[in-house]
DSSP file (Angstrom, degrees, kcal/mol; ACC not computed):
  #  RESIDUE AA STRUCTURE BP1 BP2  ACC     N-H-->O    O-->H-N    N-H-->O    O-->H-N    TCO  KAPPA ALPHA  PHI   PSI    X-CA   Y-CA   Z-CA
    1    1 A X    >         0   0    0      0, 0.0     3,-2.4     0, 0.0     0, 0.0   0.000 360.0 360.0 360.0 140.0   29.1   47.1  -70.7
    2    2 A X  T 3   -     0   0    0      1,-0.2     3,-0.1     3,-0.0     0, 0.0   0.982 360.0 -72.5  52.0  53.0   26.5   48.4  -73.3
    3    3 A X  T 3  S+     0   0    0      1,-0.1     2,-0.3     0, 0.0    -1,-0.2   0.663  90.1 157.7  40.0  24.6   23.7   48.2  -71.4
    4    4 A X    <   -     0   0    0     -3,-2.4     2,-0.3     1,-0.0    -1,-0.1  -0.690  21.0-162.6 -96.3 155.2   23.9   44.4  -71.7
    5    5 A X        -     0   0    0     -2,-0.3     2,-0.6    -3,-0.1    -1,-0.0  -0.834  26.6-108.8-133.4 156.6   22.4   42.2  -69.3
    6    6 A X        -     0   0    0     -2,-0.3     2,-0.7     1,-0.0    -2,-0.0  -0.674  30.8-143.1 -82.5 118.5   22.5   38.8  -68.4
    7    7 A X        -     0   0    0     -2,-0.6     2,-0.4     1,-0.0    -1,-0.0  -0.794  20.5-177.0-103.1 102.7   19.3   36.9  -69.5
    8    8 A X        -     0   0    0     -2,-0.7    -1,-0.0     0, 0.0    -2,-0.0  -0.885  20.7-140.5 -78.4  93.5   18.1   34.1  -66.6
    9    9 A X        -     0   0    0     -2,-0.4     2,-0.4     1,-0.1    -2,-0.0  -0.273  18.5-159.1 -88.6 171.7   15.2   32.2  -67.7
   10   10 A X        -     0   0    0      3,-0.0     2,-0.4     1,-0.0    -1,-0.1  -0.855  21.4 -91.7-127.6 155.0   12.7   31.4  -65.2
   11   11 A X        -     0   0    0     -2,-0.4     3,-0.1     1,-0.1    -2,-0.0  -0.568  40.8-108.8 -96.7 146.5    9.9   28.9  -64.8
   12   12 A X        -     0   0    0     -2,-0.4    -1,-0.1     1,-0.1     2,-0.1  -0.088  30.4-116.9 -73.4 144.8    6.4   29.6  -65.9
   13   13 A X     >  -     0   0    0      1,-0.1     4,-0.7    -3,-0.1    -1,-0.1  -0.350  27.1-145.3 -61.7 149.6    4.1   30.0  -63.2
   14   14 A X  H  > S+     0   0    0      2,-0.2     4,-2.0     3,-0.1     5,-0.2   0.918  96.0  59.5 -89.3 -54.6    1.5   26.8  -63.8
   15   15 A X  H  > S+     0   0    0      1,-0.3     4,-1.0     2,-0.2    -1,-0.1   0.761 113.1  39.7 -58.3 -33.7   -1.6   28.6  -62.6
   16   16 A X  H  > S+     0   0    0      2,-0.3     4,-2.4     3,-0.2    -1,-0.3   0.808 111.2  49.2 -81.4 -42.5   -1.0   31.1  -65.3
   17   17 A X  H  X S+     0   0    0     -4,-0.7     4,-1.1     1,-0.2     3,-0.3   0.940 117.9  51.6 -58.8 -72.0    0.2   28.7  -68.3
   18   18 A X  H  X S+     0   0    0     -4,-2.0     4,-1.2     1,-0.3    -2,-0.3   0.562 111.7  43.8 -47.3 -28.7   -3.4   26.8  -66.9
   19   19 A X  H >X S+     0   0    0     -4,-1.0     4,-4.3     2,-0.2     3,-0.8   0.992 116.5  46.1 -64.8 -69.2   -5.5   30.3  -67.1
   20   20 A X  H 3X S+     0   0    0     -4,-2.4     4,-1.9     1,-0.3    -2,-0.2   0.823 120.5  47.4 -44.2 -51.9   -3.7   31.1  -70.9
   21   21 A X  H 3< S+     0   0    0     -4,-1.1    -1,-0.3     1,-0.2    -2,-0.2   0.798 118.4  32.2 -36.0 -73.2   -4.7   27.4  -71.4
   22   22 A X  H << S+     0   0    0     -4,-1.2    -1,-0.2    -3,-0.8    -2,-0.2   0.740 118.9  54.2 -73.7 -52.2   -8.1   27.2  -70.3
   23   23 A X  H  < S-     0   0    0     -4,-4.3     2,-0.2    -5,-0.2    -2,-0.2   0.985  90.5-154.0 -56.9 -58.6   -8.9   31.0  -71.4
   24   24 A X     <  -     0   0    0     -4,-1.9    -2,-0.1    -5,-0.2    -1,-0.1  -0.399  44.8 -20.8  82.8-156.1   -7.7   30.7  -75.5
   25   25 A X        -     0   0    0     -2,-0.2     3,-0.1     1,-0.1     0, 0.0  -0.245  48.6-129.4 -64.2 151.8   -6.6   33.7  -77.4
   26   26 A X  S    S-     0   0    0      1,-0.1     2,-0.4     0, 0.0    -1,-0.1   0.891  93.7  -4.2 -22.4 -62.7   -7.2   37.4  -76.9
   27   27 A X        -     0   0    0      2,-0.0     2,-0.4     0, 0.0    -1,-0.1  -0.867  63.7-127.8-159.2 174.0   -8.2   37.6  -80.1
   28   28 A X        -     0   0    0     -2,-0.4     2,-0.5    -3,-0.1     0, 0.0  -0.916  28.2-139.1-146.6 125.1   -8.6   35.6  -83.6
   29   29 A X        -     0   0    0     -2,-0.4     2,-0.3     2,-0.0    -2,-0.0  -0.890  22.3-169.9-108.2 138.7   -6.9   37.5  -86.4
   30   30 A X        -     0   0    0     -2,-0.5     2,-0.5     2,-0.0    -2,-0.0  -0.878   6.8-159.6-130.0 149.9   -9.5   37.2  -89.7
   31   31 A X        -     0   0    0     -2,-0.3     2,-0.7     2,-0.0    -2,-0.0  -0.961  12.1-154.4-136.6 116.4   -8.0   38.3  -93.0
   32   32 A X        -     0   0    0     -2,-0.5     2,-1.1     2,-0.0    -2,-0.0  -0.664  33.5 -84.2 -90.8 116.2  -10.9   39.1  -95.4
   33   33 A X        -     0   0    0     -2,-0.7     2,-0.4     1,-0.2    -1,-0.0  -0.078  33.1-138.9 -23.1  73.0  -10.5   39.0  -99.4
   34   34 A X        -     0   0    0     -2,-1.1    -1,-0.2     1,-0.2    -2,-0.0   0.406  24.9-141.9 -28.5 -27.6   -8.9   42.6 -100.7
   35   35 A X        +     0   0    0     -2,-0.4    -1,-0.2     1,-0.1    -2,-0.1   0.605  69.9 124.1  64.0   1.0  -11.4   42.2 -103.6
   36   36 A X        +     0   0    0     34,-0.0     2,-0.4     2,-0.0    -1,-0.1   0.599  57.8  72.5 -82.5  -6.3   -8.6   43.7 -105.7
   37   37 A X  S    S-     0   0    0      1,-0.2     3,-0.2    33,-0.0    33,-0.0  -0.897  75.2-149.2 -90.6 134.4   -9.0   40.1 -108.3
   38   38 A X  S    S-     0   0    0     -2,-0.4     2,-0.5     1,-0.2    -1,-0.2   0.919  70.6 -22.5 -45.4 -76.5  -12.1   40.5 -110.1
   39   39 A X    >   -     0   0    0      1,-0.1     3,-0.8     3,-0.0    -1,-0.2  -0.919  44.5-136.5-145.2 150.5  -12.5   36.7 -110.2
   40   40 A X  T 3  S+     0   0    0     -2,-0.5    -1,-0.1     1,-0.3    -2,-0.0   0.804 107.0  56.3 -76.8  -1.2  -10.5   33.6 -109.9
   41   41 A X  T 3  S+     0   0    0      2,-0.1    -1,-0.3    -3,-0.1     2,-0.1   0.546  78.0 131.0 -99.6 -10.2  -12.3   32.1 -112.7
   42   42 A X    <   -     0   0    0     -3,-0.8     2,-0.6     1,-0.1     5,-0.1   0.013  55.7-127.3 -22.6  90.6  -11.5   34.8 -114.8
   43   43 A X    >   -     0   0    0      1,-0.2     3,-1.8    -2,-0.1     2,-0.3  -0.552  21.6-113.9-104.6 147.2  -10.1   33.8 -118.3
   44   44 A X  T 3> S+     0   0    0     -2,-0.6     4,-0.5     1,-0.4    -1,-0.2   0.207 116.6  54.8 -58.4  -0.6   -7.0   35.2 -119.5
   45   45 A X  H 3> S+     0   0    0     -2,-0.3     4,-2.6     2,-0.1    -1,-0.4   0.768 108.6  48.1 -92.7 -68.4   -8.5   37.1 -122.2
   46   46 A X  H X4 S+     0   0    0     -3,-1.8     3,-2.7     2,-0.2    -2,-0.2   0.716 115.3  55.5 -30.3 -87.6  -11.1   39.0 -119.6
   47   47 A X  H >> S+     0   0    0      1,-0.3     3,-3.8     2,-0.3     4,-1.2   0.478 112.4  36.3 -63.1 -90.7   -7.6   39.6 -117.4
   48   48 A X  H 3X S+     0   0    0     -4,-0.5     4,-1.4     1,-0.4    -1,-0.3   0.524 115.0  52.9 -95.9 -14.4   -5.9   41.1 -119.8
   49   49 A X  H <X S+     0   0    0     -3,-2.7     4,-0.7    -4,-2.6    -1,-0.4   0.619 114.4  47.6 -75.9  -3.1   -8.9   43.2 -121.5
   50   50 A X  H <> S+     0   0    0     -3,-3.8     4,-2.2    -5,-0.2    -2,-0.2   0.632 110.3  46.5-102.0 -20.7   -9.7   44.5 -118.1
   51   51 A X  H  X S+     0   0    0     -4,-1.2     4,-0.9     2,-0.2    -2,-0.2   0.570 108.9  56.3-109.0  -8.6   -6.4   45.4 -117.1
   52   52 A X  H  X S+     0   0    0     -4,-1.4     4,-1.0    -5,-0.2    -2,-0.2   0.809 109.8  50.7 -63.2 -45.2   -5.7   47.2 -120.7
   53   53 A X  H >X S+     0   0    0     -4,-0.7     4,-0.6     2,-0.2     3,-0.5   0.926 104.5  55.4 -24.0 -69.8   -8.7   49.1 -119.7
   54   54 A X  H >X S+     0   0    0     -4,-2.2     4,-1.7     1,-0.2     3,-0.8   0.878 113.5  40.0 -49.3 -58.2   -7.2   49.9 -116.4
   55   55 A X  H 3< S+     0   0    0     -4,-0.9    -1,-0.2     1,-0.2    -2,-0.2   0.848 107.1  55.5 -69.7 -28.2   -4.0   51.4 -117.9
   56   56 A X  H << S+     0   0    0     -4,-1.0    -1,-0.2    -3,-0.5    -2,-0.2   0.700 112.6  49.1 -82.8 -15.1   -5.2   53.2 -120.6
   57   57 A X  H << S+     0   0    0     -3,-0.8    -2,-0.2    -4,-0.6    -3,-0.1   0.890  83.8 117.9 -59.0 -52.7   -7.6   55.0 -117.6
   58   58 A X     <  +     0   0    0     -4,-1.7     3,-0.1     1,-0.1    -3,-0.0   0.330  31.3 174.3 -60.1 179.5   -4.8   56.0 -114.8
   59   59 A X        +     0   0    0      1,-0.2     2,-0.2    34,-0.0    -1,-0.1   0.449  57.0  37.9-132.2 -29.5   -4.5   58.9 -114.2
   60   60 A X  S  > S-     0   0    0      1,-0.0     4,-1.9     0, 0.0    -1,-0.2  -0.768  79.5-113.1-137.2 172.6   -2.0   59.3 -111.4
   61   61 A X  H  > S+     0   0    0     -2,-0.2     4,-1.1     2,-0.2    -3,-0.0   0.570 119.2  63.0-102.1  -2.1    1.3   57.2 -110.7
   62   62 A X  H  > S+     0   0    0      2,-0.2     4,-0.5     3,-0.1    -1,-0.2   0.544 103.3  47.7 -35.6 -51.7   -0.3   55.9 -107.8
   63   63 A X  H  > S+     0   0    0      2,-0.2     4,-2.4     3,-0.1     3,-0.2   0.918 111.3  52.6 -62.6 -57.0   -3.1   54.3 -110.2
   64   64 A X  H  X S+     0   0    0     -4,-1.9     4,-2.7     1,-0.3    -2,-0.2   0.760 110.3  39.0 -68.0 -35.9   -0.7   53.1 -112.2
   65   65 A X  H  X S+     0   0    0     -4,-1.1     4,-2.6     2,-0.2    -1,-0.3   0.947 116.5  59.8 -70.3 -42.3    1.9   50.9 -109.7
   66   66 A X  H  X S+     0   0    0     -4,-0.5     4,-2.2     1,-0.2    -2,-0.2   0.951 110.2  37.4 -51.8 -65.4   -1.5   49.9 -107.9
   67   67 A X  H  X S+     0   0    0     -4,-2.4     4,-2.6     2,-0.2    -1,-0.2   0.890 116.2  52.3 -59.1 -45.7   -2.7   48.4 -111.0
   68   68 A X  H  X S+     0   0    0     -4,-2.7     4,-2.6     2,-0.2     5,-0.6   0.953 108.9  51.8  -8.0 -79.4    0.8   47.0 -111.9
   69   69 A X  H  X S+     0   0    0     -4,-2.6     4,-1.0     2,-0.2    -2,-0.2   0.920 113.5  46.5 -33.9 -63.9    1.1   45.4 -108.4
   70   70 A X  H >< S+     0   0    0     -4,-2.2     3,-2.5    -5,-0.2     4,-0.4   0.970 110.7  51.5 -40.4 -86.5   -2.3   43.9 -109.1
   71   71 A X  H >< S+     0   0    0     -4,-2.6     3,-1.3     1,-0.2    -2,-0.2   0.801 109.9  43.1  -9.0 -78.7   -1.4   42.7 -112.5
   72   72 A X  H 3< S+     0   0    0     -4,-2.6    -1,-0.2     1,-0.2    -2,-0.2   0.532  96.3  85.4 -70.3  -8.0    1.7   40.8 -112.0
   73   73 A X  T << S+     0   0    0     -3,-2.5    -1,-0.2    -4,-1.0    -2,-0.2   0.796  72.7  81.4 -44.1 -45.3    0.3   39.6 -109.3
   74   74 A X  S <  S-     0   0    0     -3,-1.3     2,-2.5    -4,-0.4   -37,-0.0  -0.383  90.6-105.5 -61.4 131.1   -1.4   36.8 -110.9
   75   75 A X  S    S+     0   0    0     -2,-0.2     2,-0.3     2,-0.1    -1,-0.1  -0.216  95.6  57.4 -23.0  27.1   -0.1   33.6 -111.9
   76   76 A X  S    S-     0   0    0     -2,-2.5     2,-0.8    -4,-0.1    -2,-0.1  -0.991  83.2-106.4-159.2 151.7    0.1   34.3 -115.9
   77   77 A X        -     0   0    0     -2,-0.3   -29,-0.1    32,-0.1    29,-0.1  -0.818  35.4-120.6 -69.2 118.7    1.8   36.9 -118.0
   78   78 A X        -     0   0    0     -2,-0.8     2,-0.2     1,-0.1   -33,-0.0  -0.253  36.8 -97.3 -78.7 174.0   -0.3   39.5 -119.5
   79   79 A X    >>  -     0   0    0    -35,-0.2     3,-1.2     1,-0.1     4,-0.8  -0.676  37.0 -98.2-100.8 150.3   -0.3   39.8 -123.2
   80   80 A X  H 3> S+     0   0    0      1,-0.3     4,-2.1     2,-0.2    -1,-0.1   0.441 121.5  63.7 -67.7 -20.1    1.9   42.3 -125.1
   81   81 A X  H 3> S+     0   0    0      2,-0.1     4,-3.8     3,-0.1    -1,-0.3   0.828 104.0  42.5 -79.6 -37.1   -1.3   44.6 -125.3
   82   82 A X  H <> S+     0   0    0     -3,-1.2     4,-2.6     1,-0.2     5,-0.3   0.956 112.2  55.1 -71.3 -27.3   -1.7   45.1 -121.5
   83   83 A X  H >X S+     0   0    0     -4,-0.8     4,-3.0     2,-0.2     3,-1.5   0.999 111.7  48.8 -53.7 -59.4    2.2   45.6 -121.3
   84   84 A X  H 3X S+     0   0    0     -4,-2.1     4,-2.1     1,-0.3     5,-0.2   0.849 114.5  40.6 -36.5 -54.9    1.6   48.5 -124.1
   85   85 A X  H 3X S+     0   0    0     -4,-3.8     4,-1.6     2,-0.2    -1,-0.3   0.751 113.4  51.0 -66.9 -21.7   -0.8   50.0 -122.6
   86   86 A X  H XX S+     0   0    0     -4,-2.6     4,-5.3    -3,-1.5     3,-0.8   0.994 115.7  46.3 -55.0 -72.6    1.1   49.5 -119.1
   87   87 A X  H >X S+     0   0    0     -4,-3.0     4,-1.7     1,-0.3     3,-1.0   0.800 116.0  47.9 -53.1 -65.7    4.6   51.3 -121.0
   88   88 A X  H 3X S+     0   0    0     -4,-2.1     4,-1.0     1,-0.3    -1,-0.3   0.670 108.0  50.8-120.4 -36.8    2.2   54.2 -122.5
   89   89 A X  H <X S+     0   0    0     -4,-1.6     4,-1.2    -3,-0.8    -1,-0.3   0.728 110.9  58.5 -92.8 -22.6    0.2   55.0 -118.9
   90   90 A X  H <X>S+     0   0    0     -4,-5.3     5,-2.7    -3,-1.0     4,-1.2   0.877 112.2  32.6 -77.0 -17.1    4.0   55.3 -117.5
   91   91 A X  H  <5S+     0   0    0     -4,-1.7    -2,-0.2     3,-0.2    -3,-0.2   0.769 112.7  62.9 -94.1   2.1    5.1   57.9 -119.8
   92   92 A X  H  <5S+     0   0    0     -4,-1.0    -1,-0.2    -5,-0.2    -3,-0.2   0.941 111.4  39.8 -73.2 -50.7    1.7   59.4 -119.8
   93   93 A X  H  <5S-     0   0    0     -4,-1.2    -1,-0.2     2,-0.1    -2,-0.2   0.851 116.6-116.5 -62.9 -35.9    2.4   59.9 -116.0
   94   94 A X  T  <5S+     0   0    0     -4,-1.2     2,-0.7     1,-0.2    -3,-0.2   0.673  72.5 128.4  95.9  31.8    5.9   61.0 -116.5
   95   95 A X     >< +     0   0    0     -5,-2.7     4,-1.5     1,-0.1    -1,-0.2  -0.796  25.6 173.5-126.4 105.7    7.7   58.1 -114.7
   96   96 A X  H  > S+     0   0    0     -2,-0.7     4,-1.5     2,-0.2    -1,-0.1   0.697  73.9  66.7 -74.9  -8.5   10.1   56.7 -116.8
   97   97 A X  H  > S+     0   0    0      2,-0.2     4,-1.5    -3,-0.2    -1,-0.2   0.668  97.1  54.8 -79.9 -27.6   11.3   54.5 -113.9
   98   98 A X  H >> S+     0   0    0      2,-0.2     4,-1.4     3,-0.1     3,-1.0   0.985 104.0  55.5 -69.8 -74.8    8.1   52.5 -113.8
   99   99 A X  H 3X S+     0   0    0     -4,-1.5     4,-1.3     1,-0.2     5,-0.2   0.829 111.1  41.4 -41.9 -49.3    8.3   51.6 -117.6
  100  100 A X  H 3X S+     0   0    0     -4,-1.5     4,-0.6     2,-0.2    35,-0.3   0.883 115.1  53.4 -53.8 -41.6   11.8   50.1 -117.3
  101  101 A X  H XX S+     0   0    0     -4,-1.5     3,-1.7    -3,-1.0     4,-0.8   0.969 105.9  55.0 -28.9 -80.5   10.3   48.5 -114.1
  102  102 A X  H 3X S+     0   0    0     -4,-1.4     4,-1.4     1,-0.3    -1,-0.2   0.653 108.6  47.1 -13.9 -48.6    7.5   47.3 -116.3
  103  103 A X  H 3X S+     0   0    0     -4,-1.3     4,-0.8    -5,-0.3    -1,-0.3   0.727 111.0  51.1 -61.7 -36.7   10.1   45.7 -118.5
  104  104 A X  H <X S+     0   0    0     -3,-1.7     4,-1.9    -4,-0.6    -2,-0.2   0.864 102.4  56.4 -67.6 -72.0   11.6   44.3 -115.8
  105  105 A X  H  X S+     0   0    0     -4,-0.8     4,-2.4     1,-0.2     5,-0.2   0.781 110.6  54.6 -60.8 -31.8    8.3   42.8 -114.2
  106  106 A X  H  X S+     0   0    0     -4,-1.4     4,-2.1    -5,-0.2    -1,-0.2   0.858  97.1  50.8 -69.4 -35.1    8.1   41.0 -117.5
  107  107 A X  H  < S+     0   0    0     -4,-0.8    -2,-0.2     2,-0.2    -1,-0.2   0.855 116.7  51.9 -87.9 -14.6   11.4   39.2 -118.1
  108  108 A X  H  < S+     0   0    0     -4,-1.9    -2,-0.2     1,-0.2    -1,-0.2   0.989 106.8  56.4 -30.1 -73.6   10.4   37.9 -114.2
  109  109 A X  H  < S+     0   0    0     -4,-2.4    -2,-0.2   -33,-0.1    -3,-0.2   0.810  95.3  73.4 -53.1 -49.2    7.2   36.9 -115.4
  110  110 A X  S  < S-     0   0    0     -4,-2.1   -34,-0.0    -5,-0.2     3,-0.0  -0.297  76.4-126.0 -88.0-176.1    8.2   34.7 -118.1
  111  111 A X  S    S+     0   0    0      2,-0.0     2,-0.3     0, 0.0    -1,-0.1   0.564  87.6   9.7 -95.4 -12.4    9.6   31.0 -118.1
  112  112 A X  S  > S-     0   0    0      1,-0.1     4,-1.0    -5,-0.0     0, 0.0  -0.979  79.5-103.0-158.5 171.1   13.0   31.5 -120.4
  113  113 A X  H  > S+     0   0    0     -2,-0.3     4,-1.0     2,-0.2    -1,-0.1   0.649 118.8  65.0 -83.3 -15.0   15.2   34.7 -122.0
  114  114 A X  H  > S+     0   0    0      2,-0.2     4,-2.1     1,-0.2     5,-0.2   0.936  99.6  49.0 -73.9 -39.6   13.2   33.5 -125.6
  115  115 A X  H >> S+     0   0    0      2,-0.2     3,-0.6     1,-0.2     4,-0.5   0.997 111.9  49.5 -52.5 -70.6    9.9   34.4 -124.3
  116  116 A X  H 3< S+     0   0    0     -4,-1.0    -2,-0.2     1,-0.3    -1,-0.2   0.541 105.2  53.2 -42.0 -27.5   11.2   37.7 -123.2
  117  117 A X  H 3X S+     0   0    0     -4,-1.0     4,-1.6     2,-0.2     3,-0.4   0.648 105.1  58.6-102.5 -14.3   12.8   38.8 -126.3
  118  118 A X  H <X S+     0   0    0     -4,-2.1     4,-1.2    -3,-0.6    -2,-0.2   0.536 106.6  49.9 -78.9   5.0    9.6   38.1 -128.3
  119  119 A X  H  < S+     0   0    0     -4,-0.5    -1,-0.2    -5,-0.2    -2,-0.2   0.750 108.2  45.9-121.2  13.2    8.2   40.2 -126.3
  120  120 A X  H >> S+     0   0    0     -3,-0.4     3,-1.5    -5,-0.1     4,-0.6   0.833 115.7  53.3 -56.3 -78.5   10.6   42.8 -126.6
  121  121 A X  H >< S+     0   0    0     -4,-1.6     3,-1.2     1,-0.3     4,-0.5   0.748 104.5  46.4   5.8 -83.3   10.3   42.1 -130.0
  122  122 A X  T 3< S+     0   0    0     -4,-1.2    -1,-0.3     1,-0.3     4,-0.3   0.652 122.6  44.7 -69.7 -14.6    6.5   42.4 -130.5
  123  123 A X  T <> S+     0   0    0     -3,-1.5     4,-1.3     1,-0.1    -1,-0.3   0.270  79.2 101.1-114.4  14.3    7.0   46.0 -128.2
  124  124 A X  H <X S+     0   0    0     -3,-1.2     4,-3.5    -4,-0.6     5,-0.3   0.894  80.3  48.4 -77.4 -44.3    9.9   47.3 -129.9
  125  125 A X  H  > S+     0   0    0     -4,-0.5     4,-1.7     1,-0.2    -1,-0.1   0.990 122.0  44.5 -47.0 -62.9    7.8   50.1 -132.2
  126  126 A X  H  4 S+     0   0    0     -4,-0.3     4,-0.4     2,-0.2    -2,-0.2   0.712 109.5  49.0 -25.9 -57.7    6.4   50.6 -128.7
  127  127 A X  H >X>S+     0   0    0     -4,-1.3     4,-3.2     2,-0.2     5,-1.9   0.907 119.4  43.5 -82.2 -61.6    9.9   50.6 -126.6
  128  128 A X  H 3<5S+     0   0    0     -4,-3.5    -1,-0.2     1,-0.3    -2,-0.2   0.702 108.5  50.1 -78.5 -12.2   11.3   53.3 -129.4
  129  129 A X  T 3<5S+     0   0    0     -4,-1.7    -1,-0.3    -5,-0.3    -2,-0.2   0.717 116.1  43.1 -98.5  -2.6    8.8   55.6 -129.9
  130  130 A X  T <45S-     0   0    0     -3,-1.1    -2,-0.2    -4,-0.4    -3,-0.2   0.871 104.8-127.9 -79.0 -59.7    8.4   56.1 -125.6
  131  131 A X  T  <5 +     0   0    0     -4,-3.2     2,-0.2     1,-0.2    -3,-0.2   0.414  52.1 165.5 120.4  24.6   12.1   56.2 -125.6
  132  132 A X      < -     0   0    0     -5,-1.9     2,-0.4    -6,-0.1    -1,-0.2  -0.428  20.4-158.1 -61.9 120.5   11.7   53.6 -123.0
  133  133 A X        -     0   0    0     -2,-0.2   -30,-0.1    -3,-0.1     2,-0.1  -0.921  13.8-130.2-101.9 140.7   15.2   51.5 -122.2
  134  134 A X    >>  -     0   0    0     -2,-0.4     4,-3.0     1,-0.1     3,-1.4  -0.391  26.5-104.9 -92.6-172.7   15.3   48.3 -120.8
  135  135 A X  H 3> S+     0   0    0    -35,-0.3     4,-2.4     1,-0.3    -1,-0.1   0.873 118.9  46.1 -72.2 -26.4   17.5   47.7 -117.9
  136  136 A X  H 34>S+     0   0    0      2,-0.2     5,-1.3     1,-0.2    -1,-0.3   0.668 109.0  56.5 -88.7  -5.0   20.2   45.7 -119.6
  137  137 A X  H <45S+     0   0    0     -3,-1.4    -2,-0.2     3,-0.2    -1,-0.2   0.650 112.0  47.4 -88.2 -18.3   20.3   48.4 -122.4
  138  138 A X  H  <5S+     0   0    0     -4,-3.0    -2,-0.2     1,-0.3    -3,-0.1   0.983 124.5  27.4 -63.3 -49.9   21.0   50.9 -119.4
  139  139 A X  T  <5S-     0   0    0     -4,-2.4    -1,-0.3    -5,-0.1    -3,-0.2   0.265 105.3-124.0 -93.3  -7.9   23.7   49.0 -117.6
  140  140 A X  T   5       0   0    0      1,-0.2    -3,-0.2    -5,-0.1    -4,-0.1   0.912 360.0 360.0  24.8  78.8   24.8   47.3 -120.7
  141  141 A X      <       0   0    0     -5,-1.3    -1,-0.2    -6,-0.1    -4,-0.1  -0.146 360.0 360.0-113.2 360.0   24.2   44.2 -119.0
């Protein structure tokens, strides 16, 4: 019934487990460094002046989640200037769903809700003049 069938296991041929054995793998999977971090030594002033750079450059909304992705990647919070510029290269693009994202990726990013309303806070001139909502003003959460 339903094309199911009754599963019977069987025992591995020896000569063949001894070939697999003897032989190793097909093939060796190598994962080479994406180069998308500038450096791991980096300090967190470079990070966040390079990646303020980066947003105030895109161009496409392609750029801009690529560099996102990148960004929040890292182990740290970027500082309330790379956010700006982040929130200002999404309406620049016209995706207002990426800025709320943005918003989003931030209260993640930080360690408590206090952190997160200063930095609402410090972006609020920002927030109202993009007309940017956060998610909990959408949902009245």
């Amino acid at each position: 019934m339903f094309g199911l069938q009754r599963i019977v296991a069987r025992p591995a041929v020896g000569a063949a487990r001894l070939a697999i054995a003897t032989r190793g793998p097909a093939f060796t999977a190598v994962r080479h460094s994406s180069g998308s971090h500038a450096s791991e030594n980096e300090s967190y002033e470079a990070f966040n002046s390079r990646y303020q750079t980066f947003f105030t450059q895109v161009e496409d909304v392609f750029e801009l989640q690529r560099g996102l992705n990148n960004c929040f990647a890292y182990d740290l919070v970027p500082a309330t200037e790379v956010v700006e510029a982040a929130l200002r290269a999404s309406r620049k693009v016209n995706d207002y769903a990426t800025a709320v994202r943005i918003l989003e990726g931030v209260k993640e990013k930080v360690e408590n809700k206090l952190q997160y309303q200063a930095y609402l806070d410090e972006l609020k001139p920002v927030i109202q003049e993009l007309g940017v909502n956060t998610k909990e003003e959408l949902y009245n959460l």
